[in-house]
C-alpha positions in Angstrom: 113.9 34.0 131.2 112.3 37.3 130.4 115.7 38.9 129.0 116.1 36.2 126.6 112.7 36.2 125.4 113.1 40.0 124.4 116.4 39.2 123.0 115.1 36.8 120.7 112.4 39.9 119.3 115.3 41.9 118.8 116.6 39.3 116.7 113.8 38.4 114.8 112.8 42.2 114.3 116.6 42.8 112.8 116.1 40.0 110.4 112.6 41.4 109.3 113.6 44.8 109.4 116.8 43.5 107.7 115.0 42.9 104.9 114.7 45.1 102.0 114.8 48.5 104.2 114.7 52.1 102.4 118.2 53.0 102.9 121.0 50.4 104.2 122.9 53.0 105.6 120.6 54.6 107.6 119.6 51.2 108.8 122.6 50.2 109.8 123.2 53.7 111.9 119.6 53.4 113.3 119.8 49.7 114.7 123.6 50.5 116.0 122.1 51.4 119.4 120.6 47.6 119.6 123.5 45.8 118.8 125.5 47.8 121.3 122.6 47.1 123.6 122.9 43.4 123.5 126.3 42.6 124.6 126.4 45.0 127.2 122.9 44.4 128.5 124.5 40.3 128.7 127.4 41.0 130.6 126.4 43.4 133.1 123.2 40.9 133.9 125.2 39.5 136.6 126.5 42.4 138.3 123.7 44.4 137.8 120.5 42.9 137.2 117.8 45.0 135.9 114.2 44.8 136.7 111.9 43.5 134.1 110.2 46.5 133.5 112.9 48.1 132.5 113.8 45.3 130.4 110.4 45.3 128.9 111.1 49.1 128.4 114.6 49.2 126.6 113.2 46.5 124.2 110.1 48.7 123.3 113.0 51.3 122.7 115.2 49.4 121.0 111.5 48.4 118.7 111.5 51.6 117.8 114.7 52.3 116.6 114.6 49.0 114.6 111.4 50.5 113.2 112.9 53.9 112.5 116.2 52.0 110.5 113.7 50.5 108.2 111.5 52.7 107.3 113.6 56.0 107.9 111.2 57.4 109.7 109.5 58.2 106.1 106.0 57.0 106.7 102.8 57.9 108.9 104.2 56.7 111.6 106.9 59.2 111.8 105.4 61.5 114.4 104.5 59.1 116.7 107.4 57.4 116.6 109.6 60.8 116.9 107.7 61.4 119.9 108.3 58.0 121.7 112.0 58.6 121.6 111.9 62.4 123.1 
């Protein structure tokens, strides 16, 4: 239940961010990792179930990058952000 509640942020963040971001491009490259993420996170479920913290934790991730695609990392929140992915 808990994988398909995060997957349904991810979607809902994609639309939002979707909308009107600073550079469709760099968007586009930026949430790339995500919608890699969510067909291989479905089919390897099965055969390798996570726990939920790490679910909880690649979401977060994936949050970020969403974030990062809209707003290209061009705002206040650049540092902290930068710093949450390494």
């Amino acid at each position: 239940m808990l994988p398909l509640i995060l997957l349904m942020g991810w979607v809902i963040a994609l639309v939002v961010s979707g909308i009107g971001p600073h550079d469709r491009v760099t968007w586009f490259l930026e949430v790339t990792p995500v919608l890699i993420a969510i067909p291989l996170l479905a089919v390897t479920r099965g055969p390798f179930p996570l726990t939920g913290l790490l679910y909880v934790l690649i979401f977060i991730h994936g949050l970020v990058l969403i974030l990062g695609g809209h707003y290209t990392w061009r705002n206040r929140a650049e540092r902290l952000l930068s710093l949450s992915c390494g």
